[in-house]
C-alpha positions as CSV (number, residue, x, y, z in Angstrom):
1,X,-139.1,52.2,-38.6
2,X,-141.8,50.7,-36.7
3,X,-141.6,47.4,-35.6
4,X,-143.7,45.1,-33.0
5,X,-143.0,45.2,-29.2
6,X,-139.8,43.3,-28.2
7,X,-140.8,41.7,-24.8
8,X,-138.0,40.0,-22.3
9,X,-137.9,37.3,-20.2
10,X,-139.5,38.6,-17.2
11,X,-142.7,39.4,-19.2
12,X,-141.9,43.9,-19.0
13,X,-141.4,45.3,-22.1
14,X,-137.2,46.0,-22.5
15,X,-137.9,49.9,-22.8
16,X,-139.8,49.8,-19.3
17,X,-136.4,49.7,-17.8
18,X,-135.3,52.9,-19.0
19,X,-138.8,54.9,-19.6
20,X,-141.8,55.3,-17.6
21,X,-145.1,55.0,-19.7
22,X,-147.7,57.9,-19.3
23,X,-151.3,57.7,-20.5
24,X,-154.2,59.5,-20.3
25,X,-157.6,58.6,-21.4
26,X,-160.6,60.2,-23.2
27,X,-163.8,57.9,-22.7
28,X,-166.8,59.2,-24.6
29,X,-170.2,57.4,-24.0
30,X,-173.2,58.0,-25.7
31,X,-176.4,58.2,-22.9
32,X,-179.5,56.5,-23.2
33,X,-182.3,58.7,-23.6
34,X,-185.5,59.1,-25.7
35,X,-184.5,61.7,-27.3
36,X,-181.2,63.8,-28.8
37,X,-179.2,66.4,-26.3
38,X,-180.8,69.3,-27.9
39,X,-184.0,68.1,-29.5
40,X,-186.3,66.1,-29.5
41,X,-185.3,63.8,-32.5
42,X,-185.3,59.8,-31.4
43,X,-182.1,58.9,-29.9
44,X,-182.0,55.4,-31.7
45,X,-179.0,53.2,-33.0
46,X,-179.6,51.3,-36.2
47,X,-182.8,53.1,-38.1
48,X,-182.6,53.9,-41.4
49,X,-180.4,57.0,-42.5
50,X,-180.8,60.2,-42.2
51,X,-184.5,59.6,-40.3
52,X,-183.7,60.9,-36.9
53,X,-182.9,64.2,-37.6
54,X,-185.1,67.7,-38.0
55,X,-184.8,71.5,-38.6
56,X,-182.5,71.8,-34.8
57,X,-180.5,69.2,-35.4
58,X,-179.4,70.3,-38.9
59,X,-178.9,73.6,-37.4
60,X,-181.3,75.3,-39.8
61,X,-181.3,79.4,-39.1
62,X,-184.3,80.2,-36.5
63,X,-184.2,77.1,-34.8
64,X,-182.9,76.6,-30.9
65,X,-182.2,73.9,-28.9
66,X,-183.5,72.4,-25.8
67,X,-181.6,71.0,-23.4
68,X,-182.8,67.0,-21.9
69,X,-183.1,67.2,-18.4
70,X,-182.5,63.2,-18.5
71,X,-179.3,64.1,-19.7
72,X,-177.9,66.7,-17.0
73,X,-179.3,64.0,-14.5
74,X,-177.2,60.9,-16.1
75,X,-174.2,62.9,-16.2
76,X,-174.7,63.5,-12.3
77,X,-174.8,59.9,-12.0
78,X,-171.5,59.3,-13.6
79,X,-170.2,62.0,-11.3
80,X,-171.5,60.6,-8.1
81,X,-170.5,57.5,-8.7
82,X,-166.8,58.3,-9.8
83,X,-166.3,60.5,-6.7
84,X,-166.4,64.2,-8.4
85,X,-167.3,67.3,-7.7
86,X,-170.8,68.0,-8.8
87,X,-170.6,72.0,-10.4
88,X,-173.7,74.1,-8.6
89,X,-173.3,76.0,-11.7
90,X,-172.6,76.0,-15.4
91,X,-172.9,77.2,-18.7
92,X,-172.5,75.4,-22.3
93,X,-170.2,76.4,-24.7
94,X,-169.8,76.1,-28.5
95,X,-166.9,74.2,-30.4
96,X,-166.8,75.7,-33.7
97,X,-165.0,73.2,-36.2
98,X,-165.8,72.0,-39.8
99,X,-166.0,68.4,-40.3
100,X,-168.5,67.1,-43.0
101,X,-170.9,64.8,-40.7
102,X,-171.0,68.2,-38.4
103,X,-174.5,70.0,-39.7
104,X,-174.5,72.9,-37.6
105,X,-171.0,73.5,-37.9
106,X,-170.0,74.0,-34.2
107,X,-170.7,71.2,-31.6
108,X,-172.3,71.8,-28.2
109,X,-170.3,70.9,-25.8
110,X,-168.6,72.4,-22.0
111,X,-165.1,73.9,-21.7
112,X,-164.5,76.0,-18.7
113,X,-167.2,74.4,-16.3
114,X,-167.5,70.7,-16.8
115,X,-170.4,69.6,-14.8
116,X,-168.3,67.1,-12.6
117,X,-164.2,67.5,-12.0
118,X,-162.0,65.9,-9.9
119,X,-162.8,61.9,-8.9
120,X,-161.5,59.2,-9.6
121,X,-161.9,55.3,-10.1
122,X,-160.3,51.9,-8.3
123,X,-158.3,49.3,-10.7
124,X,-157.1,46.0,-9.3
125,X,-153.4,46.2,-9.7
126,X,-151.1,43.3,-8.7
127,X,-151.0,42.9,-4.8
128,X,-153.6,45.4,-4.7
129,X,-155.5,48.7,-6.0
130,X,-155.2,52.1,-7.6
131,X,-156.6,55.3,-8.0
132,X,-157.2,56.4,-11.7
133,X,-158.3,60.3,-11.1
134,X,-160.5,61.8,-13.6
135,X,-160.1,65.3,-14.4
136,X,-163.3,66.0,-15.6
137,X,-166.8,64.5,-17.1
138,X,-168.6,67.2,-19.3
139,X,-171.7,66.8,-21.8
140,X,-171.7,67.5,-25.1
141,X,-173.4,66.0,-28.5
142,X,-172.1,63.3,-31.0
143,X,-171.5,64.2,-34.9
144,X,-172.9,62.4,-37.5
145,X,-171.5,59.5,-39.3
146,X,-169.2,59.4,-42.3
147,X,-169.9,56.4,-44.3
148,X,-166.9,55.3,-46.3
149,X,-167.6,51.2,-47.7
150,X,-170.7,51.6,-49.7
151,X,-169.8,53.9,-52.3
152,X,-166.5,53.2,-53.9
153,X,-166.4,56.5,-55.4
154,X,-168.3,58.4,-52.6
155,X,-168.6,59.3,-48.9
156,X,-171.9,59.0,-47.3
157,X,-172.7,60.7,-44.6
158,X,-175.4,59.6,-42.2
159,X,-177.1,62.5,-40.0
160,X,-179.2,60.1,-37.2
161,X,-175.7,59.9,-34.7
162,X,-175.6,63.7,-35.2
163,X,-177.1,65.6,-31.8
164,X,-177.1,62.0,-29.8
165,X,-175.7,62.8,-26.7
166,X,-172.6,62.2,-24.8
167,X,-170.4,61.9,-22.0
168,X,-166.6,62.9,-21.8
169,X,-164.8,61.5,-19.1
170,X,-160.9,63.1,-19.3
171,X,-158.9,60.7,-16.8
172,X,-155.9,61.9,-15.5
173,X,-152.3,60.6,-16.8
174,X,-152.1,58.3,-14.1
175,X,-151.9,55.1,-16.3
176,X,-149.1,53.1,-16.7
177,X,-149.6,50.7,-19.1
178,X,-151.7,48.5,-21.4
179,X,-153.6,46.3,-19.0
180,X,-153.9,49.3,-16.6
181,X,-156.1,51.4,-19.4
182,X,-157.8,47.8,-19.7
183,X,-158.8,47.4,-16.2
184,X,-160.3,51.3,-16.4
185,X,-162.0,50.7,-19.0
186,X,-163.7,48.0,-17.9
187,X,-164.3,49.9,-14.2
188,X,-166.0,53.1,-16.6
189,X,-168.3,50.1,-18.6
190,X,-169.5,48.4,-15.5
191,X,-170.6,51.6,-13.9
192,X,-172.0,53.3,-17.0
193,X,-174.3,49.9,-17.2
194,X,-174.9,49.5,-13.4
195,X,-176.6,53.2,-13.3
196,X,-178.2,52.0,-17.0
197,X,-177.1,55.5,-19.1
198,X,-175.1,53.6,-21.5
199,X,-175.1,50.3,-23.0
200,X,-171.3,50.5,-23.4
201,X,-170.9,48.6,-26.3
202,X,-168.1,49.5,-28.2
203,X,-168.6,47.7,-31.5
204,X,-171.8,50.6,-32.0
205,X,-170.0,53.0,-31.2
206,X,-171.9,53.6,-27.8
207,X,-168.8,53.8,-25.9
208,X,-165.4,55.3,-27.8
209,X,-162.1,56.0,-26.4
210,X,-158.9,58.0,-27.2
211,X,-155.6,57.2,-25.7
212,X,-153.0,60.0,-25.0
213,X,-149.5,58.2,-24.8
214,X,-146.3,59.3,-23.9
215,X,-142.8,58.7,-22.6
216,X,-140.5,60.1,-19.6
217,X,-137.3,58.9,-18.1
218,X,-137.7,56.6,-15.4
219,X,-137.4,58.9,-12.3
220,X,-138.6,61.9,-14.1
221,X,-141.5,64.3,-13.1
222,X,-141.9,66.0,-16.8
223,X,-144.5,65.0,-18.5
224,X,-143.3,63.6,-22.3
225,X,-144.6,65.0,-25.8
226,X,-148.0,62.7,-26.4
227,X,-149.5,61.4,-29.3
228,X,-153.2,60.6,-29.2
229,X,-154.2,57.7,-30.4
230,X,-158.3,57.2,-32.1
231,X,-160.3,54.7,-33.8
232,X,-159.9,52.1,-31.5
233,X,-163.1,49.6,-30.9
234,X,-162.2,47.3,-28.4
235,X,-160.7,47.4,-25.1
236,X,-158.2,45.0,-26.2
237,X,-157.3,47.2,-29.1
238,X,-156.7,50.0,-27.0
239,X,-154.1,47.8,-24.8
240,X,-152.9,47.0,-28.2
241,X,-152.7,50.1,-29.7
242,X,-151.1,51.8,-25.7
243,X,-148.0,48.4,-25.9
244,X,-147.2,49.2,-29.7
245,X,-147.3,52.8,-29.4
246,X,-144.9,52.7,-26.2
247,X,-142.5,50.7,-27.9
248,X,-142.2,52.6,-31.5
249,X,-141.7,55.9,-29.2
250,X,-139.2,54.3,-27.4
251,X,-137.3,53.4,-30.3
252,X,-137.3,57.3,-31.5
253,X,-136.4,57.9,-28.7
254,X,-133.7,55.8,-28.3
255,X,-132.1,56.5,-31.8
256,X,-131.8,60.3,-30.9
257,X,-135.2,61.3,-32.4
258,X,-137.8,63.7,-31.2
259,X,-141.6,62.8,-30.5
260,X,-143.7,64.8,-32.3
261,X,-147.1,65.9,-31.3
262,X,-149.6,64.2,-33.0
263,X,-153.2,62.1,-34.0
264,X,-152.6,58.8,-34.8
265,X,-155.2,55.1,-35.5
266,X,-154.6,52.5,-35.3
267,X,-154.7,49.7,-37.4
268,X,-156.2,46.6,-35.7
269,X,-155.1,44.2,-38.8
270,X,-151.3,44.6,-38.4
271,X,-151.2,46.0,-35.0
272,X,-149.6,49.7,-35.6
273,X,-150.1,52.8,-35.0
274,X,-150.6,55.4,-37.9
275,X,-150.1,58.5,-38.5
276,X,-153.3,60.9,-39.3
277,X,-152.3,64.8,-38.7
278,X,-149.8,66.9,-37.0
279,X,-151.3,68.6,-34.0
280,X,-149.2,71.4,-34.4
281,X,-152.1,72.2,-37.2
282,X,-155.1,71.7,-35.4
283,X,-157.8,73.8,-35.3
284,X,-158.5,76.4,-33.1
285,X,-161.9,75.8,-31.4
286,X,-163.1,79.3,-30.7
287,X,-165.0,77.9,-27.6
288,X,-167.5,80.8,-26.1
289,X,-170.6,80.2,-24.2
290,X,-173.5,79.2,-26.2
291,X,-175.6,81.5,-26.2
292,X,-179.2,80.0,-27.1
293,X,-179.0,77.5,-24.3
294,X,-179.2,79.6,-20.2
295,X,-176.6,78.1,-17.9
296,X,-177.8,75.3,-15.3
297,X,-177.3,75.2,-11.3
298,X,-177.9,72.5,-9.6
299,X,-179.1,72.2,-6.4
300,X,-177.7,69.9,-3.3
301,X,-181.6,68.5,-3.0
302,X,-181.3,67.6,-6.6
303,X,-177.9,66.2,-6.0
304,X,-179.7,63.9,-3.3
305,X,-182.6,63.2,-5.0
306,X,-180.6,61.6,-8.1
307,X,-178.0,59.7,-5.2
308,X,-180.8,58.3,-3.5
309,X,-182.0,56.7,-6.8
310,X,-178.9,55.4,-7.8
311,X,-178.5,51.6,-7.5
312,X,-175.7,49.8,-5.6
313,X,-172.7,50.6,-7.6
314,X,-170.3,47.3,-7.9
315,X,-167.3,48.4,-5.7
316,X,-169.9,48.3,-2.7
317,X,-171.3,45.4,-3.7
318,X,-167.5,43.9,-3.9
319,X,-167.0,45.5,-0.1
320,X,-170.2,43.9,1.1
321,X,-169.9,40.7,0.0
322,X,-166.5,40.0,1.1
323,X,-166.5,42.0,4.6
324,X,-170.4,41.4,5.5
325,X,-171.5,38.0,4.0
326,X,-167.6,36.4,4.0
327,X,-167.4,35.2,0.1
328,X,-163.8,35.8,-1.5
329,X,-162.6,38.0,-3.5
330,X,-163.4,36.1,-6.6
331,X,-166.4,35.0,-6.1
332,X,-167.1,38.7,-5.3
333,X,-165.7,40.0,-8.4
334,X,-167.9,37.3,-10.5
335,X,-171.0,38.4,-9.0
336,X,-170.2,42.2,-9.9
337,X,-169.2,41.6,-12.8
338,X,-173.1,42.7,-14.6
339,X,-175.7,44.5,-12.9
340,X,-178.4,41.6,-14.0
341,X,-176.2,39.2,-11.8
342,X,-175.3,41.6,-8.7
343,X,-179.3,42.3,-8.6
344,X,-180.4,38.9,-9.1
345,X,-177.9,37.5,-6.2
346,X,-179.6,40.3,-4.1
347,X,-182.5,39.4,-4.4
348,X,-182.1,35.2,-3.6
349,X,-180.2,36.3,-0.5
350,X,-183.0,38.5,0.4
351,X,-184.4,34.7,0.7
352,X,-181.5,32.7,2.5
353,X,-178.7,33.5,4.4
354,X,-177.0,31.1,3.2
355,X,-174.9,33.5,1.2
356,X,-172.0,31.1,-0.3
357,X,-174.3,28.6,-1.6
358,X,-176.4,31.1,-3.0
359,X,-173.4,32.4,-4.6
360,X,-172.7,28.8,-6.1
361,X,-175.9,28.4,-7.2
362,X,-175.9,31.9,-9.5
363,X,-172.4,31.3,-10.5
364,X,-172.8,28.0,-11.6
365,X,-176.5,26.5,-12.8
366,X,-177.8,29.7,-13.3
367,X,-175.2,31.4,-15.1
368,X,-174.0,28.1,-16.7
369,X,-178.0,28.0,-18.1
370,X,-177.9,31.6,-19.4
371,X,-174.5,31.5,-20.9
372,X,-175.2,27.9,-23.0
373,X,-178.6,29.2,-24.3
374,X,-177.1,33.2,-25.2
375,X,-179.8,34.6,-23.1
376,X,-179.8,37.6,-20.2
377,X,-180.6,36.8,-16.6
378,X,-184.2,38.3,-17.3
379,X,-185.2,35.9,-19.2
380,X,-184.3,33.0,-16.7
381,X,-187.1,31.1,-15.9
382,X,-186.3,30.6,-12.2
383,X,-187.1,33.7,-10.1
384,X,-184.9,34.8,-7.1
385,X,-187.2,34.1,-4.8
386,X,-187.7,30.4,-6.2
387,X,-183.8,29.6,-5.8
388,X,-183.6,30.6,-2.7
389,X,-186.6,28.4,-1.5
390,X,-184.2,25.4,-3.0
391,X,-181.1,26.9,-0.7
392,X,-183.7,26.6,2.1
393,X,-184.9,23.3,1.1
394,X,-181.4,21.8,1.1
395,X,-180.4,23.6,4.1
396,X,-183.0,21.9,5.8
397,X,-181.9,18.7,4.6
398,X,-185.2,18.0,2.9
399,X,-183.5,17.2,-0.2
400,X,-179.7,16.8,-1.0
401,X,-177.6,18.5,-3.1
402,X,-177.3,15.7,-5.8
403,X,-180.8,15.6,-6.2
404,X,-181.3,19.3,-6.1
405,X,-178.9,19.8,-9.0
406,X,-179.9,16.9,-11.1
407,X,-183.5,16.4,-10.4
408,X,-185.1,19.6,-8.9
409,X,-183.8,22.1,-10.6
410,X,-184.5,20.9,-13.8
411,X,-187.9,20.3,-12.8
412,X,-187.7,24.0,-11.6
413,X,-186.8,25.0,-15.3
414,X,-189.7,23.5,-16.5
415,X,-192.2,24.1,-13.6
416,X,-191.8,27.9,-13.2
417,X,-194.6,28.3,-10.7
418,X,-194.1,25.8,-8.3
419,X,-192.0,26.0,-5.2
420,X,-189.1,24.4,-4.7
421,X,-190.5,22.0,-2.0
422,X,-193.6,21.5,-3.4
423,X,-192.0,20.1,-6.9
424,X,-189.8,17.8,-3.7
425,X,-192.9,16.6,-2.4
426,X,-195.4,16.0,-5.7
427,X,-191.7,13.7,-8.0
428,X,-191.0,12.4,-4.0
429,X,-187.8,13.8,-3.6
430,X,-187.8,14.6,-0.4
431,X,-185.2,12.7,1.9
432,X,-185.8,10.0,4.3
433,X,-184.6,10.9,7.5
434,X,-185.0,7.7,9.6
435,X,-181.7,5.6,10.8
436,X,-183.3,3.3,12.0
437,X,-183.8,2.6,8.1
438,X,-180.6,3.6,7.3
439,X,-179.0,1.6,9.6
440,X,-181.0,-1.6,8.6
441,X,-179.7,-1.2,5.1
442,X,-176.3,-0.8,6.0
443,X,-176.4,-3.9,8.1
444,X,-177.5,-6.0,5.1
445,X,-174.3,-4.3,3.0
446,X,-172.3,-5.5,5.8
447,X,-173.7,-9.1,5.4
448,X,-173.0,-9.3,2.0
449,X,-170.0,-7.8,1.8
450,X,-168.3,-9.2,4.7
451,X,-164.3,-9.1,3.1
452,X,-165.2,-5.4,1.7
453,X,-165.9,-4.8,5.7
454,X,-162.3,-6.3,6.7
455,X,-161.0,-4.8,3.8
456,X,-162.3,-1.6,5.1
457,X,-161.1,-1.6,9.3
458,X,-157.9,-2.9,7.9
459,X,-157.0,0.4,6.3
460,X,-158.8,0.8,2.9
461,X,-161.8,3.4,3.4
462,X,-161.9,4.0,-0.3
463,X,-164.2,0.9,0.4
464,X,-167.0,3.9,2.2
465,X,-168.1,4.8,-1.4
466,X,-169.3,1.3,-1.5
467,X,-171.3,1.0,1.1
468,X,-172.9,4.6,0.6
469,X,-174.2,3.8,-2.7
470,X,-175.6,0.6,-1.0
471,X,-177.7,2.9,1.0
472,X,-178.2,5.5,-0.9
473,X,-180.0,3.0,-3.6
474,X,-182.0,1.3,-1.2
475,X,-183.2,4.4,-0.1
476,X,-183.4,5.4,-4.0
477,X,-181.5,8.5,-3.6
478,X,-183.5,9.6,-0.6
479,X,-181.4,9.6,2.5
480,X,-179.6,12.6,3.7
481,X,-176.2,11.8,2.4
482,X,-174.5,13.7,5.5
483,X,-176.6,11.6,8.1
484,X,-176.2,8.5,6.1
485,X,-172.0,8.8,6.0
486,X,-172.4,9.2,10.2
487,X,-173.9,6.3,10.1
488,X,-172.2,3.8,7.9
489,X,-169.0,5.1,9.6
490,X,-170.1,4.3,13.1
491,X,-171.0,0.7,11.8
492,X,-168.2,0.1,9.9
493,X,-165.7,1.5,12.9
494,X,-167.8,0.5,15.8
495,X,-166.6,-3.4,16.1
496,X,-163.0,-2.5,15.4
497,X,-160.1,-3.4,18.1
């Protein structure tokens, strides 16, 4: 009987005790190119059905395919960036299955040389890191679309997914448990959007995974009987789907049972796992090389070429920014978090080297602007090089903080040629720098606030707030704050016994 996961006090799962949990996952993401893997049909989400398609992609007799160079190169990207094994050489192979969104019936695909094997991938653990391997990354096309909510008495099938094509990224079983398969699949989304071959969205269908979960005694070194797990379209679902399926194996388990080998989905709405088909019964592929398509090599100049175009991949940027420019870990791990960010805070400390305010600045206004307004960071209206003119403004005491977040930037927003210190100079914001002005001021304070002055050198500097704002409105917001607080201190303290 399945039932929900029973969790203890200490926050593990009770059948952790007694079971290690073993997954594996299969990551397929759909590349962005112009056109499909083997034709040259649009490569577009959303048109109307059945428009994309042609005499190749519905596999009509006489007809070859061609395969997209952009997609041999993105898949070397992926490789690179995971740490695999490029393959100098390799051949296609065909997957010959039935399934009714399947034109051609076969699928183009790689078995025996995957072009990248062997890598792996970093996920924060507690108190540290770990290696996820991946076994392989091999290309292959996407079937088409089986449609199964418009027609209550029919199944559509839509042919424009059909020939789009993909990436398979088999990792190893080294995952041990829900959040762990989160933290990857987060890891695999950030680098397929840093190198900008996949959108990674996984509501569309752009990036899919399959889970492979299984059971061993704690201590063991056998692998359990798996169950694969599909139709999962979030990464939250596929924690859900790795914690539920854990716990109803554990009960079999438990009560004597046997696991059986087999597909399962799950069911987002109440949580389970079901069961689809026995894999005992599944088809046999009949893989062979495909032979309208000539096998690929691929050169170590290539391999350079492509490396040396790559962007900076976020695990670098994480390094960088932490042992270089001295931010912490979290500030690091926000400023990775989306290429648009990590390449935005490039470029404003390409400006300043002032790096933690320039963090602060594009964690908080700028990202705080973005997020309220549900735009991208390309269509902020403050360029890099403007915000760090602002760091350099404050830095240089010109203008203070205060007024730089609630007065020039603003204006910065709404001006968005103008620099930083000329908006400062043309609304007179820059800061008055004279004590002698300051000190006069504070003097007058003094003189009419004589008991707030005792009150002050007898113990109560709460009472400094006071006399700032004093200053700091005679001044109307123009002094240096920092200058200004040397100064009323050294009056306030400089009569004391």
């Amino acid at each position: 009987m399945e039932t929900t996961e029973v969790v203890t006090g200490t926050g593990a799962p009770h059948w952790s005790v007694k079971y290690e949990l073993v997954v594996g996952l299969e990551v397929h993401a759909q590349l962005i190119t112009a056109s499909k893997a083997y034709s040259s049909d649009p490569n577009a989400y959303g048109d109307h059905p059945n428009t994309n398609v042609s005499p190749v992609t519905l596999g009509h007799p006489g007809t070859l395919p061609v395969a997209n160079k952009k997609v041999v190169e993105h898949a070397i990207k992926l490789g690179l960036a995971t740490h695999c094994q490029i393959a100098p050489w390799m051949h296609y192979a065909r997957k010959n299955y039935f399934y009714p969104d399947l034109p051609k019936g076969y699928q183009i695909t790689q078995d025996q040389t995957p072009i990248c094997t062997k890598g792996h991938v970093i996920i924060p653990v507690e108190g540290g890191e770990k290696r996820i391997g991946i076994t392989r990354i091999h290309m292959e096309e996407d079937a088409g679309k089986s449609i199964h909510d418009v027609d209550p008495f029919h199944t559509l099938v839509d042919l424009n997914r059909a020939g789009v094509p993909l990436v398979e990224i088999v990792s190893e079983p080294d995952i041990r448990s829900g959040q762990e398969a989160y933290d990857y699949l987060v890891e695999i989304r950030r680098l397929v959007r840093y190198l900008d071959i996949c959108d990674g969205n996984m509501e569309e269908g752009s990036l899919r995974c399959d889970a492979n979960i299984s059971l061993r005694p704690r201590g063991s070194s056998t692998l359990g009987t798996r169950c694969e797990v599909k139709n999962m379209n979030s990464f939250r679902n596929v924690m859900r789907a790795i914690e539920y399926e854990a716990q109803r194996q554990s009960e079999i388990l438990d009560a004597g049972g046997t696991i059986h080998m087999e597909t399962r989905t799950f069911d987002a709405g109440r949580g389970s796992t079901l069961g689809m088909r026995s894999k005992e019964l599944a088809h046999d592929y009949r893989y062979f090389p495909e032979p309208d398509l000539q096998p690929l090599t691929v050169s170590e100049a290539a391999k350079e070429a492509i490396r040396k175009a790559m962007p900076p991949l976020p695990r670098e940027l994480r390094a960088k920014y932490t042992q270089q420019l001295g931010l912490s870990d979290y500030d690091a791990a926000i400023l990775t978090d989306d290429k648009a960010t990590a390449l935005y805070y490039e470029a404003v400390i390409a400006g300043t080297n002032n790096y933690k305010s320039a963090a602060n600045w594009v964690m908080g206004e700028v990202r705080g602007w973005v997020n309220e307004r549900g735009l991208t960071l390309t269509e902020f209206p403050i360029t890099a090089q403007r915000l760090a003119g602002l760091v350099r403004l404050i830095d240089a005491g010109k203008v203070s903080h205060t007024m730089a977040t609630q007065k020039l930037f603003p204006l910065m927003l709404e001006d968005t040629t103008s620099t930083a210190e000329d908006l400062a100079v043309k609304h007179d914001l820059v800061q008055e720098q004279r004590d002698d002005l300051v000190e006069a001021l504070m003097r007058e304070a003094m003189a009419r606030y004589p008991d707030k002055v005792d009150g002050y050198r007898k113990g109560n500097k709460g009472l400094l707030g006071l006399f700032m704002g004093e200053v700091m409105k005679g001044t109307k917001g123009k002094a240096d704050p920092r200058r200004t607080n040397e100064v009323v201190r050294r009056l306030l303290e400089q009569d004391q016994a």
